[in-house]
FILUM-542559 format. One record per residue (C-alpha): residue in one letter; chain; x, y, z. Coordinates in steps of 0.5 Angstrom, whole numbers. Example, Ala and Ser with C-alpha at 12.3 -4.5 7.8 and 13.67 -1.06 7.14 Angstrom:
% FILUM-542559
<node rest="A" kette="A" u="25" v="-9" w="16"/>
<node rest="S" kette="A" u="27" v="-2" w="14"/>
% end
This chain:
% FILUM-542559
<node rest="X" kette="A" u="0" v="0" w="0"/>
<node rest="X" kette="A" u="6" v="4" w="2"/>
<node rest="X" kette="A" u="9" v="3" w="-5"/>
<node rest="X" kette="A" u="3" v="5" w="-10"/>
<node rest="X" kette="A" u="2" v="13" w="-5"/>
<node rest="X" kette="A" u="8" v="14" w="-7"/>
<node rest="X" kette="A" u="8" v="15" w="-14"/>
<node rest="X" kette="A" u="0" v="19" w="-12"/>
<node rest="X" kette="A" u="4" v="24" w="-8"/>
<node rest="X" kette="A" u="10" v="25" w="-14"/>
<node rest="X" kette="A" u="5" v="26" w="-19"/>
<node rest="X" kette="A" u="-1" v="31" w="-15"/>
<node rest="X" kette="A" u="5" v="36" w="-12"/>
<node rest="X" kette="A" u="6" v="39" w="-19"/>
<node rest="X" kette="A" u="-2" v="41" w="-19"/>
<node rest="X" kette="A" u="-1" v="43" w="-13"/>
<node rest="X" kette="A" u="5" v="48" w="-14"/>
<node rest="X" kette="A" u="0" v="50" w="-19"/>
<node rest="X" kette="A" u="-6" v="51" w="-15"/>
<node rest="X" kette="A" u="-1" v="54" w="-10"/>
<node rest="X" kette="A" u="1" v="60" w="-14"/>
<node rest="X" kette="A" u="-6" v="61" w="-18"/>
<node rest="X" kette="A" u="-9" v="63" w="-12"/>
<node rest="X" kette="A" u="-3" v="66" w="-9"/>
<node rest="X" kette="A" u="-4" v="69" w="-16"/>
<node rest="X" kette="A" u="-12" v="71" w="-15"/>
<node rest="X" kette="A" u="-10" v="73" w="-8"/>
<node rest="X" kette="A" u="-5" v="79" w="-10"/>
<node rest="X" kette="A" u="-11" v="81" w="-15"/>
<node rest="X" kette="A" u="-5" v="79" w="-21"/>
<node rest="X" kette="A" u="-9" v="78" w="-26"/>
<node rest="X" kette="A" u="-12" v="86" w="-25"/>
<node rest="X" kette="A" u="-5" v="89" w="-26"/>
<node rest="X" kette="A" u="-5" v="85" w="-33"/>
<node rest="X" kette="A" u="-10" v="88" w="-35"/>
<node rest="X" kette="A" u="-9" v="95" w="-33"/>
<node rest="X" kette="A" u="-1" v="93" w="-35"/>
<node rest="X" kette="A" u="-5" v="91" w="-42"/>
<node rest="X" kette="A" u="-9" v="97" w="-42"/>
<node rest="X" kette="A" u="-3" v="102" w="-40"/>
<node rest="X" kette="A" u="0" v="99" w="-47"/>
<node rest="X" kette="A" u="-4" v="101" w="-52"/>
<node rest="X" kette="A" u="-5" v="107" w="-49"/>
<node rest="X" kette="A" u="3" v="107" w="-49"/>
<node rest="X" kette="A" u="1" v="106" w="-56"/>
<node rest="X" kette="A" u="-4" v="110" w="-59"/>
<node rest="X" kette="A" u="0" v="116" w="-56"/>
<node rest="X" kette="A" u="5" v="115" w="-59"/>
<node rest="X" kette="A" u="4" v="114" w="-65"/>
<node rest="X" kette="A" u="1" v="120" w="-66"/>
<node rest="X" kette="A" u="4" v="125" w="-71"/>
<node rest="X" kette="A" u="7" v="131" w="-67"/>
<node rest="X" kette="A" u="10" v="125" w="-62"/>
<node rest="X" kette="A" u="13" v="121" w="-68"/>
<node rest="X" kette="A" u="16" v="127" w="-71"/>
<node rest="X" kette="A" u="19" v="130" w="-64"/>
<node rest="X" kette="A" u="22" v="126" w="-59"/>
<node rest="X" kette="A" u="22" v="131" w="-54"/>
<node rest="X" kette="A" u="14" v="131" w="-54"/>
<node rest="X" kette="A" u="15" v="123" w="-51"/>
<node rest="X" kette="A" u="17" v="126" w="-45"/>
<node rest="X" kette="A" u="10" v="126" w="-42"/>
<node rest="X" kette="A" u="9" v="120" w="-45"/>
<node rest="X" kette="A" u="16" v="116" w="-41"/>
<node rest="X" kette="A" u="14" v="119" w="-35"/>
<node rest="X" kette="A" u="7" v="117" w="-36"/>
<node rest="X" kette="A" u="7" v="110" w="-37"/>
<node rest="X" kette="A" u="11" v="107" w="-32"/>
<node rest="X" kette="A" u="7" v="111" w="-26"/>
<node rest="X" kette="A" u="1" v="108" w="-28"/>
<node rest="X" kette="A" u="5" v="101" w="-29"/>
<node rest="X" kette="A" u="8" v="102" w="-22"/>
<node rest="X" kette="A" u="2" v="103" w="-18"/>
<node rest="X" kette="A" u="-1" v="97" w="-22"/>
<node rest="X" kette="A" u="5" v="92" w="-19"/>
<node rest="X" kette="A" u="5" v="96" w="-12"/>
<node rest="X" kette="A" u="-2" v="94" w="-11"/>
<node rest="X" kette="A" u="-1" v="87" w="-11"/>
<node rest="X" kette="A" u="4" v="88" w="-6"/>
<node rest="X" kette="A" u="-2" v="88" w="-1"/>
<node rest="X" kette="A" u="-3" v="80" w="3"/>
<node rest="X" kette="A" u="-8" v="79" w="6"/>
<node rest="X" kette="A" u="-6" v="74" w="10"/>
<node rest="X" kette="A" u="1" v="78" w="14"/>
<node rest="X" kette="A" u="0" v="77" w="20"/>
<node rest="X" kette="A" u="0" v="69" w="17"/>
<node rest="X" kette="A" u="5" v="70" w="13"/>
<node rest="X" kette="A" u="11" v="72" w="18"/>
<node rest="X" kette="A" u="9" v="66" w="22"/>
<node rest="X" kette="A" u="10" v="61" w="16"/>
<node rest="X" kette="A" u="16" v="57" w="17"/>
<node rest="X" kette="A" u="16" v="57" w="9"/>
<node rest="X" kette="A" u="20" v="63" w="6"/>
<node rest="X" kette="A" u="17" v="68" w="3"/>
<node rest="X" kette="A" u="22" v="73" w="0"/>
<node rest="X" kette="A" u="24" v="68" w="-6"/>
<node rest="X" kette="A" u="16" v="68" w="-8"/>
<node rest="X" kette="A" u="16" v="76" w="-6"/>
<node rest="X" kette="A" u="23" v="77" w="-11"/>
<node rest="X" kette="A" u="19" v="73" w="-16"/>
<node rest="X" kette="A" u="14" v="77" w="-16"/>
<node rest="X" kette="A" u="17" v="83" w="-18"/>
<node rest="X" kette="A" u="21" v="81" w="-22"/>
<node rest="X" kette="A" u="16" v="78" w="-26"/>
<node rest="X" kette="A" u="12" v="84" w="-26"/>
<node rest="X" kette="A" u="17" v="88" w="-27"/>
<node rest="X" kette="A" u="21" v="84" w="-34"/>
<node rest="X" kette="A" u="13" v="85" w="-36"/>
<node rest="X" kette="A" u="11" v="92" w="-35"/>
<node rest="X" kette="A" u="19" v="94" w="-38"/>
<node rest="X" kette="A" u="17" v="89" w="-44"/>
<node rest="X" kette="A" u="11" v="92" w="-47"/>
<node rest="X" kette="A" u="12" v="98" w="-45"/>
<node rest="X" kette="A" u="18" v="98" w="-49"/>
<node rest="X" kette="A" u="16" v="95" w="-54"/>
<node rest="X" kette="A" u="10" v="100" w="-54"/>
<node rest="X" kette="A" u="15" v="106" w="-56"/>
<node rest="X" kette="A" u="20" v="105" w="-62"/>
<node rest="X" kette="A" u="25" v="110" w="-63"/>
<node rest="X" kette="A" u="32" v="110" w="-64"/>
<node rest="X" kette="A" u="37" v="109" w="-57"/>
<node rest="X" kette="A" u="37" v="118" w="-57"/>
<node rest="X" kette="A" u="31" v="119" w="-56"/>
<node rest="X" kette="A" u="26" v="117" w="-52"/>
<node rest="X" kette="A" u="25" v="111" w="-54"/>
<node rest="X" kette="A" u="25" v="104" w="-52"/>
<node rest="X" kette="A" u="31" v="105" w="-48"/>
<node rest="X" kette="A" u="28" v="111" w="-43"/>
<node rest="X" kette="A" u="22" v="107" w="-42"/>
<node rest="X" kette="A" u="25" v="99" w="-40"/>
<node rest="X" kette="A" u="29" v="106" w="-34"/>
<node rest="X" kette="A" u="24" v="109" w="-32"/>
<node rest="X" kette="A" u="19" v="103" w="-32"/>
<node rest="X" kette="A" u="24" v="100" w="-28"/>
<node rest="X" kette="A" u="26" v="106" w="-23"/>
<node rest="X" kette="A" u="18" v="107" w="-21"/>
<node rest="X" kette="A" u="17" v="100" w="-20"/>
<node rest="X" kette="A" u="23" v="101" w="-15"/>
<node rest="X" kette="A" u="21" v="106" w="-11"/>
<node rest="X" kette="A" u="14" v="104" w="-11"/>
<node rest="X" kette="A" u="16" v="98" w="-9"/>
<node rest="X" kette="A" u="20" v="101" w="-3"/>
<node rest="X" kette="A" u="14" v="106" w="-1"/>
<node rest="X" kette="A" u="10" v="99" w="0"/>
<node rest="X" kette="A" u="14" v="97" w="6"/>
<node rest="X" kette="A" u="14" v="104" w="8"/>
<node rest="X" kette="A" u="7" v="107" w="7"/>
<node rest="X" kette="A" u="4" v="100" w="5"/>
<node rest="X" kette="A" u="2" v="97" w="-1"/>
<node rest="X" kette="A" u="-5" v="101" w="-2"/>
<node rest="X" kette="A" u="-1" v="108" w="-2"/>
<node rest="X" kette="A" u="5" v="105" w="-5"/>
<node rest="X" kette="A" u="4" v="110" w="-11"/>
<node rest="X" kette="A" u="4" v="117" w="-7"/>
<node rest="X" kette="A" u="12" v="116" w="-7"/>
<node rest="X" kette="A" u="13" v="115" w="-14"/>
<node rest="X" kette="A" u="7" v="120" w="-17"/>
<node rest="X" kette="A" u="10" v="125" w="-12"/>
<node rest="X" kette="A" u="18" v="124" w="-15"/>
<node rest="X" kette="A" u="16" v="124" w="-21"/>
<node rest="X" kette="A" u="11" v="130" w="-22"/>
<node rest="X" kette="A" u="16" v="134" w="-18"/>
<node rest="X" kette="A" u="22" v="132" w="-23"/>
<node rest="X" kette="A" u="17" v="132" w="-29"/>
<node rest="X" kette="A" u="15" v="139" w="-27"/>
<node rest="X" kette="A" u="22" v="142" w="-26"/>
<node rest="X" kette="A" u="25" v="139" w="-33"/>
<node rest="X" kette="A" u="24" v="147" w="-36"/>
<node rest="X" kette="A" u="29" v="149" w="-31"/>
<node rest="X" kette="A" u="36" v="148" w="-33"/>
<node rest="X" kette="A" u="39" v="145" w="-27"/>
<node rest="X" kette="A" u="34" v="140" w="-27"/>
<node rest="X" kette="A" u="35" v="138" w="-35"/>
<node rest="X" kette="A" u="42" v="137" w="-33"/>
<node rest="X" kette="A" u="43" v="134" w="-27"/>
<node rest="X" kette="A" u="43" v="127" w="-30"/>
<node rest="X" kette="A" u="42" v="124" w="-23"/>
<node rest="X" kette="A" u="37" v="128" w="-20"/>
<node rest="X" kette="A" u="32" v="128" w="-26"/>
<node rest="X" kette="A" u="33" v="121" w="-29"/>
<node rest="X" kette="A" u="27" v="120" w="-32"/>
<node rest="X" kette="A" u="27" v="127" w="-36"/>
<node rest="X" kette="A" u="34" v="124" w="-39"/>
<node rest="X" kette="A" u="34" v="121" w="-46"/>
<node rest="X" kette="A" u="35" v="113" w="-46"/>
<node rest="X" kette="A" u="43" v="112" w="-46"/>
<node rest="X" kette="A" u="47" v="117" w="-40"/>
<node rest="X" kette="A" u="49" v="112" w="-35"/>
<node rest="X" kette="A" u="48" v="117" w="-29"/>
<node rest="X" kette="A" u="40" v="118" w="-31"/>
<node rest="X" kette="A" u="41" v="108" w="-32"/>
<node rest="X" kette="A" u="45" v="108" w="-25"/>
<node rest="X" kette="A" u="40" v="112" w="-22"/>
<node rest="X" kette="A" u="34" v="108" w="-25"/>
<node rest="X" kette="A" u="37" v="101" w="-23"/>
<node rest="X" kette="A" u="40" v="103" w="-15"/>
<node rest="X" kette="A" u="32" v="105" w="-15"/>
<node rest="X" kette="A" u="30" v="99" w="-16"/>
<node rest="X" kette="A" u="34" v="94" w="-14"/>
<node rest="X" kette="A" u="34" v="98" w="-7"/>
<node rest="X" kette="A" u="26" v="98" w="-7"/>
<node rest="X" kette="A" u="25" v="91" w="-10"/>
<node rest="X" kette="A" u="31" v="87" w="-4"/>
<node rest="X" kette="A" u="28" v="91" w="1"/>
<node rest="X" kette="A" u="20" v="89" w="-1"/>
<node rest="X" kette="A" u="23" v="82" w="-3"/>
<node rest="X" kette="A" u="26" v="82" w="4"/>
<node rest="X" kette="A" u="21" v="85" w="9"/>
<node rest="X" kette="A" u="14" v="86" w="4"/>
<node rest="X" kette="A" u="9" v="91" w="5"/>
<node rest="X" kette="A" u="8" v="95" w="11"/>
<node rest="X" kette="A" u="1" v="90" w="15"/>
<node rest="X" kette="A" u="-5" v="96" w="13"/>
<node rest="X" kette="A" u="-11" v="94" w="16"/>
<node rest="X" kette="A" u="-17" v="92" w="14"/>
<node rest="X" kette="A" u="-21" v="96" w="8"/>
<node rest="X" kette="A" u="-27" v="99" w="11"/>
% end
Protein backbone atom coordinates (compact mmCIF):
# COMPACT_ATOMS: atom_id res chain seq x y z
CA UNK A 1 0.00 0.00 0.00
CA UNK A 2 2.83 1.94 0.80
CA UNK A 3 4.59 1.73 -2.47
CA UNK A 4 1.59 2.38 -4.88
CA UNK A 5 0.97 6.44 -2.68
CA UNK A 6 4.03 7.08 -3.34
CA UNK A 7 3.78 7.70 -6.90
CA UNK A 8 0.24 9.38 -6.23
CA UNK A 9 1.82 12.11 -4.16
CA UNK A 10 4.77 12.65 -6.81
CA UNK A 11 2.42 12.96 -9.55
CA UNK A 12 -0.26 15.52 -7.61
CA UNK A 13 2.53 18.01 -6.15
CA UNK A 14 2.88 19.57 -9.62
CA UNK A 15 -0.85 20.40 -9.36
CA UNK A 16 -0.47 21.43 -6.33
CA UNK A 17 2.26 23.76 -6.91
CA UNK A 18 0.20 24.91 -9.56
CA UNK A 19 -3.01 25.47 -7.41
CA UNK A 20 -0.71 26.96 -4.78
CA UNK A 21 0.38 30.04 -7.23
CA UNK A 22 -2.93 30.52 -8.84
CA UNK A 23 -4.32 31.29 -5.87
CA UNK A 24 -1.38 33.24 -4.61
CA UNK A 25 -1.93 34.73 -7.79
CA UNK A 26 -5.89 35.65 -7.33
CA UNK A 27 -5.20 36.59 -3.99
CA UNK A 28 -2.71 39.53 -4.78
CA UNK A 29 -5.25 40.74 -7.65
CA UNK A 30 -2.45 39.61 -10.38
CA UNK A 31 -4.46 39.14 -13.06
CA UNK A 32 -6.08 42.87 -12.74
CA UNK A 33 -2.53 44.58 -12.82
CA UNK A 34 -2.26 42.27 -16.28
CA UNK A 35 -5.22 43.82 -17.49
CA UNK A 36 -4.41 47.27 -16.28
CA UNK A 37 -0.47 46.40 -17.67
CA UNK A 38 -2.34 45.66 -20.99
CA UNK A 39 -4.61 48.59 -21.08
CA UNK A 40 -1.60 50.91 -20.07
CA UNK A 41 0.23 49.58 -23.31
CA UNK A 42 -2.20 50.31 -25.76
CA UNK A 43 -2.46 53.72 -24.41
CA UNK A 44 1.42 53.72 -24.64
CA UNK A 45 0.55 52.77 -28.06
CA UNK A 46 -1.97 54.85 -29.31
CA UNK A 47 0.04 57.93 -28.00
CA UNK A 48 2.75 57.56 -29.32
CA UNK A 49 1.96 56.95 -32.74
CA UNK A 50 0.61 60.07 -32.97
CA UNK A 51 1.99 62.33 -35.69
CA UNK A 52 3.25 65.25 -33.66
CA UNK A 53 5.19 62.50 -30.91
CA UNK A 54 6.63 60.58 -33.86
CA UNK A 55 7.97 63.51 -35.75
CA UNK A 56 9.37 65.21 -32.04
CA UNK A 57 10.86 62.88 -29.67
CA UNK A 58 10.98 65.30 -26.82
CA UNK A 59 7.12 65.37 -27.00
CA UNK A 60 7.39 61.71 -25.39
CA UNK A 61 8.71 63.15 -22.30
CA UNK A 62 5.17 63.17 -20.81
CA UNK A 63 4.30 59.80 -22.40
CA UNK A 64 7.90 58.13 -20.66
CA UNK A 65 6.82 59.55 -17.37
CA UNK A 66 3.42 58.67 -17.77
CA UNK A 67 3.27 54.97 -18.49
CA UNK A 68 5.64 53.55 -16.16
CA UNK A 69 3.44 55.38 -13.07
CA UNK A 70 0.61 53.75 -14.18
CA UNK A 71 2.69 50.25 -14.32
CA UNK A 72 4.14 50.88 -10.79
CA UNK A 73 0.79 51.39 -9.22
CA UNK A 74 -0.72 48.41 -10.78
CA UNK A 75 2.39 46.20 -9.44
CA UNK A 76 2.44 47.97 -6.01
CA UNK A 77 -1.15 46.99 -5.58
CA UNK A 78 -0.70 43.59 -5.48
CA UNK A 79 1.90 44.00 -2.80
CA UNK A 80 -1.12 43.82 -0.35
CA UNK A 81 -1.32 40.22 1.49
CA UNK A 82 -4.16 39.39 3.12
CA UNK A 83 -3.03 37.20 5.08
CA UNK A 84 0.54 39.04 6.97
CA UNK A 85 0.25 38.26 10.05
CA UNK A 86 -0.18 34.31 8.61
CA UNK A 87 2.62 34.86 6.55
CA UNK A 88 5.51 36.09 9.21
CA UNK A 89 4.50 33.01 11.01
CA UNK A 90 5.02 30.40 8.22
CA UNK A 91 8.10 28.26 8.27
CA UNK A 92 8.09 28.31 4.43
CA UNK A 93 10.08 31.65 3.23
CA UNK A 94 8.25 33.78 1.37
CA UNK A 95 11.07 36.59 -0.06
CA UNK A 96 12.16 34.13 -2.78
CA UNK A 97 8.02 34.19 -4.09
CA UNK A 98 8.24 38.07 -3.06
CA UNK A 99 11.51 38.33 -5.60
CA UNK A 100 9.63 36.26 -8.22
CA UNK A 101 6.98 38.32 -7.89
CA UNK A 102 8.36 41.75 -8.88
CA UNK A 103 10.40 40.51 -11.04
CA UNK A 104 7.96 39.11 -13.06
CA UNK A 105 5.86 42.14 -12.81
CA UNK A 106 8.74 44.14 -13.73
CA UNK A 107 10.37 42.21 -16.89
CA UNK A 108 6.66 42.36 -17.98
CA UNK A 109 5.58 45.81 -17.59
CA UNK A 110 9.27 46.77 -19.18
CA UNK A 111 8.62 44.56 -22.17
CA UNK A 112 5.33 46.07 -23.30
CA UNK A 113 5.91 49.18 -22.26
CA UNK A 114 9.16 49.23 -24.38
CA UNK A 115 7.77 47.61 -27.20
CA UNK A 116 5.01 50.15 -26.90
CA UNK A 117 7.52 52.92 -28.24
CA UNK A 118 9.77 52.49 -30.83
CA UNK A 119 12.29 55.18 -31.37
CA UNK A 120 16.22 55.16 -32.03
CA UNK A 121 18.52 54.66 -28.38
CA UNK A 122 18.74 58.91 -28.38
CA UNK A 123 15.46 59.54 -28.20
CA UNK A 124 12.86 58.61 -26.04
CA UNK A 125 12.30 55.34 -27.04
CA UNK A 126 12.30 51.95 -25.92
CA UNK A 127 15.68 52.37 -23.92
CA UNK A 128 14.18 55.58 -21.70
CA UNK A 129 10.98 53.72 -21.19
CA UNK A 130 12.39 49.75 -19.93
CA UNK A 131 14.65 52.78 -17.10
CA UNK A 132 12.15 54.36 -16.04
CA UNK A 133 9.35 51.53 -16.02
CA UNK A 134 12.08 49.90 -13.80
CA UNK A 135 12.96 52.82 -11.70
CA UNK A 136 8.85 53.64 -10.74
CA UNK A 137 8.57 50.05 -9.76
CA UNK A 138 11.60 50.35 -7.45
CA UNK A 139 10.38 53.16 -5.64
CA UNK A 140 6.85 51.93 -5.65
CA UNK A 141 8.03 48.76 -4.31
CA UNK A 142 9.98 50.35 -1.44
CA UNK A 143 6.93 52.81 -0.66
CA UNK A 144 5.02 49.35 -0.12
CA UNK A 145 7.10 48.64 2.92
CA UNK A 146 7.03 52.24 4.08
CA UNK A 147 3.35 53.34 3.75
CA UNK A 148 1.90 49.93 2.38
CA UNK A 149 0.97 48.61 -0.72
CA UNK A 150 -2.50 50.29 -1.05
CA UNK A 151 -0.25 53.84 -0.94
CA UNK A 152 2.62 52.68 -2.71
CA UNK A 153 2.06 54.92 -5.70
CA UNK A 154 2.23 58.27 -3.60
CA UNK A 155 6.06 58.06 -3.44
CA UNK A 156 6.52 57.49 -7.15
CA UNK A 157 3.71 60.02 -8.35
CA UNK A 158 4.96 62.49 -6.00
CA UNK A 159 9.15 62.23 -7.29
CA UNK A 160 7.95 61.94 -10.51
CA UNK A 161 5.58 64.79 -10.94
CA UNK A 162 8.01 66.86 -8.93
CA UNK A 163 11.02 65.96 -11.74
CA UNK A 164 8.38 66.22 -14.38
CA UNK A 165 7.33 69.62 -13.35
CA UNK A 166 10.94 71.23 -13.13
CA UNK A 167 12.43 69.70 -16.50
CA UNK A 168 12.22 73.30 -18.01
CA UNK A 169 14.55 74.36 -15.30
CA UNK A 170 18.22 74.01 -16.61
CA UNK A 171 19.47 72.67 -13.41
CA UNK A 172 17.16 69.78 -13.43
CA UNK A 173 17.31 69.19 -17.37
CA UNK A 174 20.99 68.33 -16.52
CA UNK A 175 21.30 66.78 -13.56
CA UNK A 176 21.43 63.58 -15.13
CA UNK A 177 21.01 61.93 -11.58
CA UNK A 178 18.41 63.90 -9.82
CA UNK A 179 16.09 64.12 -13.07
CA UNK A 180 16.70 60.72 -14.58
CA UNK A 181 13.29 60.22 -15.84
CA UNK A 182 13.40 63.52 -17.92
CA UNK A 183 16.96 62.16 -19.62
CA UNK A 184 17.07 60.45 -23.19
CA UNK A 185 17.64 56.29 -23.15
CA UNK A 186 21.43 56.01 -23.13
CA UNK A 187 23.27 58.29 -20.01
CA UNK A 188 24.75 56.21 -17.64
CA UNK A 189 24.00 58.60 -14.68
CA UNK A 190 20.23 58.76 -15.57
CA UNK A 191 20.45 54.10 -15.99
CA UNK A 192 22.29 54.16 -12.45
CA UNK A 193 20.11 56.13 -10.82
CA UNK A 194 16.94 53.92 -12.26
CA UNK A 195 18.60 50.44 -11.54
CA UNK A 196 20.05 51.72 -7.68
CA UNK A 197 16.23 52.69 -7.38
CA UNK A 198 14.90 49.55 -8.10
CA UNK A 199 17.19 47.15 -7.19
CA UNK A 200 17.17 48.82 -3.47
CA UNK A 201 13.23 49.15 -3.66
CA UNK A 202 12.68 45.72 -4.79
CA UNK A 203 15.52 43.73 -2.25
CA UNK A 204 13.94 45.37 0.50
CA UNK A 205 10.11 44.58 -0.45
CA UNK A 206 11.32 40.84 -1.43
CA UNK A 207 12.85 41.01 2.18
CA UNK A 208 10.59 42.46 4.46
CA UNK A 209 6.94 42.76 2.10
CA UNK A 210 4.65 45.43 2.61
CA UNK A 211 3.77 47.60 5.69
CA UNK A 212 0.71 45.16 7.36
CA UNK A 213 -2.52 47.83 6.74
CA UNK A 214 -5.53 47.22 8.16
CA UNK A 215 -8.66 45.93 6.85
CA UNK A 216 -10.33 47.95 4.04
CA UNK A 217 -13.31 49.71 5.26
Amino acid sequence: MKASRTPQVERSAPGHRFRSLALYSRSHGIPTALAALACAALLTVWTASRPDAYLDPYRRVSLVALAPLLASAAAGVTLHSYTRDLDDTAVRRWWPLRLAHLLFLSALSATLLALAVPGHAQEFGAAAMVRNTLGAIGITAGGAVLVGARLSWMPTTLYFSAVYLSASSPRVNNATVVGWIVQPGPQHGAWAAGLALFVTGTALCAARGARPEGPRV
